[in-house]
C-alpha positions in Angstrom: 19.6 139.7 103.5 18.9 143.4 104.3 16.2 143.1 106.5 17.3 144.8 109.9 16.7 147.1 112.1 19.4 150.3 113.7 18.6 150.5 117.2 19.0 154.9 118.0 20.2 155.9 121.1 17.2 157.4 123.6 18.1 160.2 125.7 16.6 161.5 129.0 14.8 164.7 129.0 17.9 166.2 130.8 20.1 168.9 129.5 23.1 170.9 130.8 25.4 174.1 128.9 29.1 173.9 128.8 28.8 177.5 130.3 27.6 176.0 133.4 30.6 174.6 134.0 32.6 177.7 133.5 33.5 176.7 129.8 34.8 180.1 127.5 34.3 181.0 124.2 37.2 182.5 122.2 39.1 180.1 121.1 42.1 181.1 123.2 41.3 179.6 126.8 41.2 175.9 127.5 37.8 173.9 128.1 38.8 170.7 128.3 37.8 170.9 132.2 34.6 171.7 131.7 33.2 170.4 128.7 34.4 166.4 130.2 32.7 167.7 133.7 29.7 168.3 132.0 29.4 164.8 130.1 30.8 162.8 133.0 28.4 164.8 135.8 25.4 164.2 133.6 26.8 161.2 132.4 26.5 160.3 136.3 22.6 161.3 136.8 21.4 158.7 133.9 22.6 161.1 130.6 20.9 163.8 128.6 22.0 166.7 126.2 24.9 168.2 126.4 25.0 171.4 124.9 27.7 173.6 123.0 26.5 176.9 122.5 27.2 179.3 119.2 30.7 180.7 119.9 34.6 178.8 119.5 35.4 176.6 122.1 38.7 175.9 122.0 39.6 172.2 123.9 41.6 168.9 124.8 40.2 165.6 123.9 36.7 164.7 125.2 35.5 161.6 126.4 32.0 160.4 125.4 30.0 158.6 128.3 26.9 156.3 127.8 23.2 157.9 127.7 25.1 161.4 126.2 24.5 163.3 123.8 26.7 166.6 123.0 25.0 168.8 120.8 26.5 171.6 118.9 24.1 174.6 118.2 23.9 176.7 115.0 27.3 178.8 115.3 29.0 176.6 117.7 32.4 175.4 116.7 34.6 172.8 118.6 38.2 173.2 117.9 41.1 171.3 119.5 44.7 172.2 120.6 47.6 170.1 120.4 49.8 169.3 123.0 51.7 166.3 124.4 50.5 166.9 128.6 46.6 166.1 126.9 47.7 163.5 124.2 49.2 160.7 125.7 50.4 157.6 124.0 48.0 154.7 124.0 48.1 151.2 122.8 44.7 151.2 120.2 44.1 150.2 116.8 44.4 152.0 113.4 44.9 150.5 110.0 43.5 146.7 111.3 46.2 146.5 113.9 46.9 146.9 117.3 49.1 150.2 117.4 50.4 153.2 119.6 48.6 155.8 118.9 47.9 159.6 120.5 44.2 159.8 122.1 41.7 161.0 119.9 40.1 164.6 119.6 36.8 162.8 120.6 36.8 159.5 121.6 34.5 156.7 123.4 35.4 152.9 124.2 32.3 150.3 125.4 29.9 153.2 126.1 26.1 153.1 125.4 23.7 155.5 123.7 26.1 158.2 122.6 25.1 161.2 120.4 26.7 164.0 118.3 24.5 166.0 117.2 23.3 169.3 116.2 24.2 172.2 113.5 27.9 173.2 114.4 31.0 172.2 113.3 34.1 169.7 115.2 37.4 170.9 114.1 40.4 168.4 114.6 43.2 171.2 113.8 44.9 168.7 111.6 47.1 170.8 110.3 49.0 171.0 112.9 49.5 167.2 113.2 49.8 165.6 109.6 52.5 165.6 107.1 52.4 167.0 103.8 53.7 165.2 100.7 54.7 168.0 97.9 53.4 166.7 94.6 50.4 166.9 96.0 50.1 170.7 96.7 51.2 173.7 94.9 54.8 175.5 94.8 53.1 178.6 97.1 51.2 176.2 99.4 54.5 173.9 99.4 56.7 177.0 100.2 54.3 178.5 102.9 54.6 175.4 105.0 58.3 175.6 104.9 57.9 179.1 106.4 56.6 177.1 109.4 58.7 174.1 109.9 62.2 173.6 108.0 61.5 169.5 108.4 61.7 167.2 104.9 62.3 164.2 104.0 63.1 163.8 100.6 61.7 160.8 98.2 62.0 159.7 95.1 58.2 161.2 94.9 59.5 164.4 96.2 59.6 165.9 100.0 57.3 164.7 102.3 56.8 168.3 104.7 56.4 167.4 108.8 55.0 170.5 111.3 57.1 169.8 113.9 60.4 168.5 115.0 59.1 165.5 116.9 57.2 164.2 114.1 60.0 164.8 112.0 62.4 163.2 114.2 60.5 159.9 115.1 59.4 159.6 111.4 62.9 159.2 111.1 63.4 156.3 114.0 60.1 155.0 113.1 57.4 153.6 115.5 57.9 151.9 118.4 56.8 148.3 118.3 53.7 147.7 120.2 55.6 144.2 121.4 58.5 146.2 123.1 57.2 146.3 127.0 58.5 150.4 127.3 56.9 151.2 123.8 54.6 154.0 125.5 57.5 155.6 127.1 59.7 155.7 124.1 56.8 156.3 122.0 55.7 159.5 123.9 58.7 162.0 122.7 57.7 161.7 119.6 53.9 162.1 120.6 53.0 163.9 117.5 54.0 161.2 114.4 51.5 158.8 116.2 48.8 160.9 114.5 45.3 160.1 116.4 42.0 159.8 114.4 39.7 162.6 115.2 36.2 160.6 116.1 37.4 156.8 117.4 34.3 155.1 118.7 35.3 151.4 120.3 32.9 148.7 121.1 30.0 151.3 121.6 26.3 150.6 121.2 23.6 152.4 119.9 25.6 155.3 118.4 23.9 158.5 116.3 26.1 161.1 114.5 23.6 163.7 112.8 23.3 166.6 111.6 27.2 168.0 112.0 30.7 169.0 110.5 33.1 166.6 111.5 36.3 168.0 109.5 40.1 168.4 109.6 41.6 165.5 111.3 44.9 163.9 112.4 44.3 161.4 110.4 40.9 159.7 109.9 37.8 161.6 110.4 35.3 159.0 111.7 36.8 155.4 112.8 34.0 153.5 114.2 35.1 149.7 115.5 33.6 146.9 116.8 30.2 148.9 117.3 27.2 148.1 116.8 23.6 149.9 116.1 25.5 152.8 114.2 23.4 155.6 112.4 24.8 158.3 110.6 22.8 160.5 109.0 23.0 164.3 107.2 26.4 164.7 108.1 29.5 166.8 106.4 32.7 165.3 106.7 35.4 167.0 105.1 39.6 167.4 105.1 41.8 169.3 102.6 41.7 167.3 99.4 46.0 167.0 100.1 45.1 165.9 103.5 47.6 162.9 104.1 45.6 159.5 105.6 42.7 162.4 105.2 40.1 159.5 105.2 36.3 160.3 105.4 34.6 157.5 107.3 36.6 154.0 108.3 33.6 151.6 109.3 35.5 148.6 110.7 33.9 145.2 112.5 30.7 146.8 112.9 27.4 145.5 112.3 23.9 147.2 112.1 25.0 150.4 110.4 22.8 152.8 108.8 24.4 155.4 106.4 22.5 158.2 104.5 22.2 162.1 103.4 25.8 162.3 104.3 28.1 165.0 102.4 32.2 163.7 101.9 34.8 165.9 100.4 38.2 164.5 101.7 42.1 164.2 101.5 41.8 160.1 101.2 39.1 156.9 100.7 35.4 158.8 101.6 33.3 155.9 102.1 35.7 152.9 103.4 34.4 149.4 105.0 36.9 147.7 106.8 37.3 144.9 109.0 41.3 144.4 110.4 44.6 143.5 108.4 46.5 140.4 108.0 46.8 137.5 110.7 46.8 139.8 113.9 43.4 141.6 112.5 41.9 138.0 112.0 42.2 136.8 115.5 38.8 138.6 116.4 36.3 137.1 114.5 34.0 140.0 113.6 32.9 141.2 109.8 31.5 144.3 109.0 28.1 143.2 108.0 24.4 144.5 108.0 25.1 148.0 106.3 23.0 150.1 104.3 24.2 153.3 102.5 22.1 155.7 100.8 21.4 159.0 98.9 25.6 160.4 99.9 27.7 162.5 97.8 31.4 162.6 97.5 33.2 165.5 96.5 36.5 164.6 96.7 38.7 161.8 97.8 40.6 158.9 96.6 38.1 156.4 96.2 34.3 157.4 96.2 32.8 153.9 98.5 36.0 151.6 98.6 35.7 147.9 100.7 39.6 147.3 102.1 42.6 147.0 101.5 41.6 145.9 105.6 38.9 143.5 105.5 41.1 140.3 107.0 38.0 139.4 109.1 35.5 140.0 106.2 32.9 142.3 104.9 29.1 141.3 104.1 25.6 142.3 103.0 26.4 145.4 102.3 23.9 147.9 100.3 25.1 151.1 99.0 22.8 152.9 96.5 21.5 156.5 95.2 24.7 157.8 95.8 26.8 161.1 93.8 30.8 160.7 92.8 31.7 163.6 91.6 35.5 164.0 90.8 36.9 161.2 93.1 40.1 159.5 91.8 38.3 156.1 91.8 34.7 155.5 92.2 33.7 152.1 92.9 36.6 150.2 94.5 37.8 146.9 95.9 41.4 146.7 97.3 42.7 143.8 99.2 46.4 141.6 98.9 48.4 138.5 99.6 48.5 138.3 103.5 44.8 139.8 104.2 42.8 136.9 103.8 39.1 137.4 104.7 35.9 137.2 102.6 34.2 139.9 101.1 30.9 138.7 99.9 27.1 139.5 99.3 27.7 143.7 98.4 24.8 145.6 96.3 25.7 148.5 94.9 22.6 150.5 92.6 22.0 153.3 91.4 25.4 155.2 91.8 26.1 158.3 88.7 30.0 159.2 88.8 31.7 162.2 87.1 35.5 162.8 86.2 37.0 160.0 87.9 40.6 160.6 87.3 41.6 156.8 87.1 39.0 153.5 87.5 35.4 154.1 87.7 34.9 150.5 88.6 37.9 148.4 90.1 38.6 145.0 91.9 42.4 144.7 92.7 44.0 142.1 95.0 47.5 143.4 94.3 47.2 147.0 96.7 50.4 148.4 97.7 51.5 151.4 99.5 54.4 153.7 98.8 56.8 153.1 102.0 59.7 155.0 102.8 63.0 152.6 102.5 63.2 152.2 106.3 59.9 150.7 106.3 59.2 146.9 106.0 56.4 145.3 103.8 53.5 143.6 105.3 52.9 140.8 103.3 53.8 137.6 105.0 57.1 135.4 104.7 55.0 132.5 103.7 52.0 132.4 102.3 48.8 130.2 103.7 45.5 129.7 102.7 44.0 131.8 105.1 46.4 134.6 103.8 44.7 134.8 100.1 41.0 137.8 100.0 38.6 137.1 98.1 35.9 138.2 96.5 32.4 137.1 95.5 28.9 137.5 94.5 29.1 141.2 94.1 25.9 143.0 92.2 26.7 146.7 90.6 23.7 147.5 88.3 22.0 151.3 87.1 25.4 152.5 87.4 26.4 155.8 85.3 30.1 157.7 84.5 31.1 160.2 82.5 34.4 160.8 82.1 37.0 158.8 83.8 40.6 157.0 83.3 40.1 153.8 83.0 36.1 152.1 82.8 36.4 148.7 84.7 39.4 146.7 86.0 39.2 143.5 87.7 42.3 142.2 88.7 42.3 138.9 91.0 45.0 136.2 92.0 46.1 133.1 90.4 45.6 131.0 93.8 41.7 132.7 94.1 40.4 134.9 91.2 37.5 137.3 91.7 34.5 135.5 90.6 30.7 135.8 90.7 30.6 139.7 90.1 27.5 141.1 88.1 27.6 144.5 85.9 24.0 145.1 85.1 23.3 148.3 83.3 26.3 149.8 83.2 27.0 152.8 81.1 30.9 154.5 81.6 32.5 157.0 79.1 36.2 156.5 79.5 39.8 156.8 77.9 40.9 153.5 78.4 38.1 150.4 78.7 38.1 146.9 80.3 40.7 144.6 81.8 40.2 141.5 83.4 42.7 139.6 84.7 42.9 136.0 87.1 38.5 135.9 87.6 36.0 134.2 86.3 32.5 134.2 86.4 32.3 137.7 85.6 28.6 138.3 83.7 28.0 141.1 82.1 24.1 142.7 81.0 23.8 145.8 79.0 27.0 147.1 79.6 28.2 149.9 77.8 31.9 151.0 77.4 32.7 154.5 75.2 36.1 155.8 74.4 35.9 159.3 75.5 38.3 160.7 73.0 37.1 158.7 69.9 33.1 158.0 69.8 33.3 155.5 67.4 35.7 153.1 70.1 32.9 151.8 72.2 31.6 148.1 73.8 28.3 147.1 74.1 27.9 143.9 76.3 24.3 142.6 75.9 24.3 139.3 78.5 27.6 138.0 78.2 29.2 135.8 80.6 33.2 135.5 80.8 34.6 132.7 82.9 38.1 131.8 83.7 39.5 135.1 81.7 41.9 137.5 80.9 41.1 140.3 79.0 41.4 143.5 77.3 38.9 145.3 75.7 
C-alpha cells in the first residue's frame, strides 16, 4: 500500500503579534485573553500567522481555529498555569474511551488547516499536575516532592506522590462515571486528578506540527484523533523520563499521517499508534491507517514505536523505518489483550538500530496488563466474544540491529488467535536472554541472528526457517 499523499495546511499571507493584543512577557501575568483574541480575530478574517515573539508567555488553554497557524519565534516560550476557573471538566476521550477529562493546554476539535510552528518551545507545567510513583525517582528527588505536598498513597510498589490535595483526594474516591448525568459537577472538585493531555487535536484536517518543543505535559504530549492529513516533522517532544502517563505522541483513528526528523525523549511509550479500547472504542469504525514514519530518534521512554495496547478499531499499513532507539525499555513493541478486539495488520518496520534496551528488543504480547490500585476494577470483559480477541498479522521487521538488551524477541499470542504471519528478515540482537514464542504460528525467520551478551559462545543463527503452530525457547 503506501502510496499516498499528506495534504499541508495553506495559510494566507496574513500575520498578527500576541503583543498586539496587549499580550506580556514575564511569565508572571496572564495571556490567555490575548493570545485566543488573536487566533479567533484572525481566525475570523480567513486565518494567517500568528506569532509568539522571543520572551515567556505565561497562559490558560488556547484554542486552535481553522486556517491558523501560531508560530513560536527563536526564544519564545509558551508556558501554562494551572487553575480550576480555566480548566473545566469536559466529557472527551483518553485511553480509547469516552472520559472526563480537564481541557487541554492546546487544544482544537473539527478545525481546518491548523499549524504549530516555529523554533520555540510549549511548556505544559506538568509538574504541577501528574503524580509521582517513588521507585521510579531517587530518595532526594522523592524527598523534595514531599517538601511540596504531604499526599501518598502507599502500594505494594511503594508511594505513589500527588501535588495537590484535590488530586490526592479524588484519587482516592476515583473518577466519576461518564454515565452518571452530574458527572461534570462532581467531577470538577477534584479538577486536577482528571489530568488533560497537553496537544489534543479532534477530527481536525490538514494539520502540521514543525519545527518545535512540545514538552512537559499532564499527561500525554501529542494526542491526535480522528484526524486526518497529519504531518509532523523536525519536532522535540520530551517529559521527565519518571513522567507518569508521560507518553510522547498517541496517534489514534487517524489516517494520512506523515511522521519524520522527530526527536523523543519521554516518561512513557514515544512513538504509540492507537485506535480506541474494548467494545465502547469499537463503535466508531475508524483504524489508524496510511502512516509513514521516518528517520526519528528516541531517547528515552518505555517503548521506542509501540502499536496498542488501544487498537480495538484497528491499525494498518503502517511504515516505520530509519529510525534510532537508544536506551528505551522496549524497542519494537506490540501490546494488545482479551477484551480489545481489532486487527492490527499490514506494518513494515526497516531499518531500525536499537541500543541498551532494558527488557525486549522485539515483542508481541496479547496478555498487557496494568498495575491498578485495589479500588480499581479490570477492564477485560465478563464474557468473552469473538470480537473481544486482537490480533495480529502479516507484520515485516527486516535490517533491524540491537546491542544490548533484556530479552531479544518474544512473541506471545492467545490460544483462541495466535500471532501468525510475522517476518524477521535480517535481524541481528545481542541479548541476555533470547527467543520465546508462545500460542503463533507462521512465524518465518531469515538471517536471524541471536547472541548471548554475557557468554559469546550462546548464540542463534536462523538462516530461512519457518515455525508454525509453536512454542518455543531458544
Amino acid at each position: 500500500m503506501q502510496t499516498f499523499t499528506v495534504e499541508l495546511p495553506v495559510f494566507p499571507d496574513r500575520q498578527v503579534s500576541i503583543t498586539d493584543y496587549k499580550a506580556v512577557s514575564g511569565g508572571i501575568e496572564s495571556n490567555t485573553a490575548a493570545i485566543n483574541q488573536a487566533i479567533t480575530e484572525l481566525s475570523k478574517l480567513g486565518g494567517g500567522t500568528v506569532n509568539v515573539p522571543e520572551g515567556i508567555w505565561l497562559t490558560g488553554p488556547i484554542t486552535l481555529k481553522s486556517n491558523i497557524n501560531l508560530h513560536l519565534e527563536k526564544g519564545a516560550l509558551i508556558t501554562f498555569d494551572k487553575n480550576p476557573e480555566e480548566y473545566p471538566i469536559i466529557l472527551t476521550n483518553y485511553e480509547g474511551q469516552p472520559r472526563l477529562r480537564a481541557v487541554s493546554p492546546i487544544h482544537a476539535f473539527d478545525e481546518e488547516n491548523i499549524a504549530i510552528t516555529g523554533e520555540g518551545v510549549i511548556d505544559g507545567n506538568g509538574h504541577e499536575w501528574r503524580p509521582l510513583k517513588e521507585f521510579k525517582v531517587t530518595k532526594k528527588q522523592w524527598q523534595a516532592r514531599l517538601k511540596k505536598s504531604p499526599y501518598v498513597i502507599d502500594t505494594k510498589e511503594g508511594g505513589i506522590w500527588y501535588p495537590s490535595k484535590t488530586s490526592y483526594e479524588g484519587c482516592l474516591e476515583g473518577e466519576v462515571s461518564v454515565e452518571d448525568p452530574d458527572a461534570l459537577k462532581k467531577a470538577a472538585p477534584n479538577y486536577d486528578l482528571y489530568r488533560p493531555v497537553m496537544t489534543n487535536l479532534v477530527r481536525c484536517n490538514k494539520i502540521l506540527i514543525e519545527g518545535v518543543t512540545l514538552q512537559n505535559s499532564p499527561a500525554w504530549n501529542l494526542h491526535p484523533l480522528l484526524c486526518t492529513n497529519l504531518t509532523l516533522r523536525n519536532a522535540f517532544i520530551r517529559n521527565a523520563n519518571f513522567a507518569q502517563n508521560g507518553d510522547g505522541l498517541d496517534l489514534e483513528s487517524c489516517r494520512f499521517v506523515d511522521i519524520y526528523g522527530v526527536k523523543f525523549d519521554v516518561g512513557d511509550d514515544a512513538i504509540c499508534i492507537k485506535s480506541g479500547k474494548n467494545a465502547i472504542g469499537r463503535k466508531i469504525t475508524v483504524p489508524t491507517e496510511h502512516v509513514r514514519i521516518r528517520d526519528c530518534v528516541v531517547y528515552h521512554g518505555h517503548g521506542g514505536f509501540v502499536i496498542g495496547s488501544e487498537m480495538s478499531r484497528g491499525v494498518r499499513d503502517v511504515v516505520i523505518e530509519n529510525c534510532l532507539f537508544l536506551g528505551t525499555d522496549t524497542g519494537i513493541r506490540f501490546k494488545s489483550a482479551i477484551g480489545r478486539g481489532g486487527v492490527v495488520e499490514d506494518i513494515t518496520i526497516r531499518n531500525i538500530q536499537m541500543t541498551d534496551i532494558e527488557e525486549d528488543a522485539i515483542i508481541f504480547t496479547m496478555g498487557y496488563t496494568l498495575f491498578r490500585l485495589d479500588h480499581q476494577a479490570s477492564d477485560e470483559p465478563d464474557t468473552i466474544s469473538k470480537e473481544d480477541i486482537p490480533e495480529f498479522k502479516n507484520i515485516t521487521i527486516r535490517d533491524v540491529n540491537c546491542l544490548r538488551a533484556g530479552q531479544a524477541i518474544k512473541i506471545d499470542g492467545l490460544e483462541q488467535m495466535p500471532i501468525h504471519d510475522i517476518i524477521l528478515e535480517n535481524v541481528m540482537i545481542q541479548a541476555k536472554k533470547a527467543i520465546e514464542i508462545k500460542n503463533a504460528n507462521q512465524i518465518f525467520f531469515k538471517n536471524v541472528s541471536v547472541t548471548n551478551q554475557d557468554n559469546l559462545d550462546q548464540s542463534f543463527v536462523f538462516k530461512e526457517d519457518v515455525l508454525s503452530d509453536c512454542s518455543h525457547n531458544f
